[in-house]
Phi, psi and omega in degrees: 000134210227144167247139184296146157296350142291332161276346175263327187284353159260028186234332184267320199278317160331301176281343176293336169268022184262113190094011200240034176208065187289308183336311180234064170026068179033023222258143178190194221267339164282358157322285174339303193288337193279291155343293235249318156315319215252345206246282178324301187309306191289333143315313169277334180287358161305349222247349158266025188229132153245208186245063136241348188311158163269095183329296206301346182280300203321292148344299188274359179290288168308318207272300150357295156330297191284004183305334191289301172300333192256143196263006149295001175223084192045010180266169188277125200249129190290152163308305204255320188235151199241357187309169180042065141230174163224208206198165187309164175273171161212142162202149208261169136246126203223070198068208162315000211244161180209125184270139168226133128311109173237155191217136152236142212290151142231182176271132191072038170143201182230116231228080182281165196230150166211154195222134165221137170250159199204131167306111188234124132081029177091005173197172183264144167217157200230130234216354184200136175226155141224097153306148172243112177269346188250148199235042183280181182295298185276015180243318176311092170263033118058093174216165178243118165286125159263339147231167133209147197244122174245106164178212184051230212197135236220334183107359197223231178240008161235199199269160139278173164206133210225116162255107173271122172223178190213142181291120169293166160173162198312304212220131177109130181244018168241136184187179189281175193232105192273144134239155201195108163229172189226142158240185165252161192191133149293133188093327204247125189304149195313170158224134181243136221223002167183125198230094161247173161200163174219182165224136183217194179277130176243346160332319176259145141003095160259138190242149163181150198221164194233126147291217141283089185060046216190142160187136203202140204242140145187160193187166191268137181257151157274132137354153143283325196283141151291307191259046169236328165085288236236136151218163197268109179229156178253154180231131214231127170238134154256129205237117164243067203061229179262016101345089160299087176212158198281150197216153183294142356289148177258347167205168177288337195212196200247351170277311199269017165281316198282321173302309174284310181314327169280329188300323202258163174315150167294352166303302193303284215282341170295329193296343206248019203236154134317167171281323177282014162263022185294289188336318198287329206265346201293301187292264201358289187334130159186156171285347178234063171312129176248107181209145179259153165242149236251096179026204255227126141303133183263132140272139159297077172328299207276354171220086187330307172282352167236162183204152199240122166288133155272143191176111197283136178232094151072041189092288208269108189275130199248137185256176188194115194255131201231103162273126175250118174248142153329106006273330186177043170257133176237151186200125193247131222240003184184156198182112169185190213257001179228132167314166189243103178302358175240027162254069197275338222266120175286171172204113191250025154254339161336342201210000189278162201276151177239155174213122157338318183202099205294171196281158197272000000 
């Protein structure tokens, strides 16, 4: 197994440009051709995998080749950029179906590319990709996958395909998060059909899994309280064709409920409120709260499903009544400056951290 010589003289034409583009981490249009060679190669070497084979001889085939390209096998490695080098291929099986990974260097990091091919008609074809290609200021998001996810159902007659990535960089474990689905239909070009992001601790674990028409996420976030830092929220989707829409859970706990309830817009944040709270949350709202919470969350002995957050905002202190049904539905039913005289009872598991996806 030989790497073309069109892909190495665009990987040495790469590094001779390393550093003379910060504005986009040195990333331009000949990245695209080095992805798409690099795409193309890995395509033909498929045709020695059949559809039982084994990926991982196969995997380790490629990587083996590429080896010349990575500045990870002795070769002399630049400080700040990675332009003309890439990292291993990684590739998965999924049934009939075969995810190929690919990463090529930029500043500061690596620009993964990922592809699924699928046994069709006696050979693999590849029927879905995501690049990141446009390489303007406001646009290059630049990402490391952390997952991808194939199965469930669109609600019709195709697939999900569900992508998680965290922004590379030099330094720093907060930064952005991508989410991204997709659906599949035979015959019909992917449609992506939800491009979301946020920012987060990406040191944890971003998880995330595709159903029946379901698809559901989590990762670690900051606090409002700085000094609890880091919580765990799930982002929950229900999928109707190409129809999106967020779905309970919106958190693990009766703190990270009061924490998202304040971070998002009141479009969001009504379904999950009383009616008379738009006004408390209109003041509350930011995208960046800043608070301490106020000692241990109480239940409400005499009404079983609810409990009250305490929580200093800046001098003001805001109490916040939070109903919880099994499993992890919440709702907020009340918000002001006085505690609820029948919410005594501590309860300090109420808040111990949680997760969706517990370890395998």
């Amino acid at each position: 197994m030989v790497v073309p010589d069109e892909l190495v003289t665009t990987m040495h034409t790469l590094r001779a440009q390393a550093g003379k583009r910060e504005e986009s981490r040195d990333a331009y249009e000949l990245l695209t051709t080095a992805k798409h060679q690099l795409r193309d190669w890995i395509g033909q070497q498929l045709s020695h995998l059949d559809a039982n084979g084994d990926a991982a001889v196969l995997e380790h085939d490629l990587n083996e080749a590429l080896k010349g390209l990575m500045c990870s096998s002795g070769n002399s490695c630049p400080q700040d950029t990675w332009l003309g080098y890439v990292e291993q291929v990684r590739l998965k099986r999924l049934g009939l179906d075969l995810v190929v990974e690919t990463s090529l260097g930029i500043q500061c990091g690596f620009d993964d590319s990922a592809y699924l091919f699928s046994w069709r008609d006696g050979k693999w074809a590849r029927r879905w990709e995501s690049e990141q290609n446009d390489y303007s200021t406001e646009k290059y998001k630049p990402q490391n996958l952390s997952a991808v996810r194939v199965g469930g159902s669109d609600g019709g007659d195709g697939q999900l395909l569900l992508t998680l990535g965290t922004q590379p960089w030099c330094s720093s474990n907060w930064r952005g998060i991508y989410v991204r689905l997709w659906r599949l239909r035979t015959g019909i070009a992917p449609q992506l059909i939800l491009d979301d992001s946020d920012y987060g601790f990406v040191a944890d674990e971003v998880e995330g899994s595709v159903g029946q028409g379901t698809a559901l996420v989590e990762y670690s976030v900051i606090s409002l309280d700085k000094g609890v830092l880091i919580r765990r929220t799930p982002r929950a989707f229900q999928i109707s064709g190409d129809r999106v829409e967020r779905v309970a859970p919106f958190a693990l706990s009766p703190r990270g409920f009061v924490d998202e309830w304040i971070a998002r817009d009141w479009k969001e944040a009504a379904g999950w409120s009383g009616r008379t709270l738009a006004t408390v949350h209109r003041e509350l709202h930011s995208d960046s709260p800043n608070g301490e919470f106020v000692r241990d969350t109480l239940h409400c002995a005499k009404t079983p499903d609810l409990w009250q957050v305490g929580v200093d905002m800046g001098g003001e202190r805001i109490y916040f009544l939070v109903r919880w049904k099994p499993p992890y539905r919440f709702q907020m039913v009340g918000a002001g400056p006085r505690a609820s005289p029948g919410c005594t009872e501590k309860d300090p598991e109420a808040d111990a951290p949680r997760t969706l996806f517990p370890p395998r």
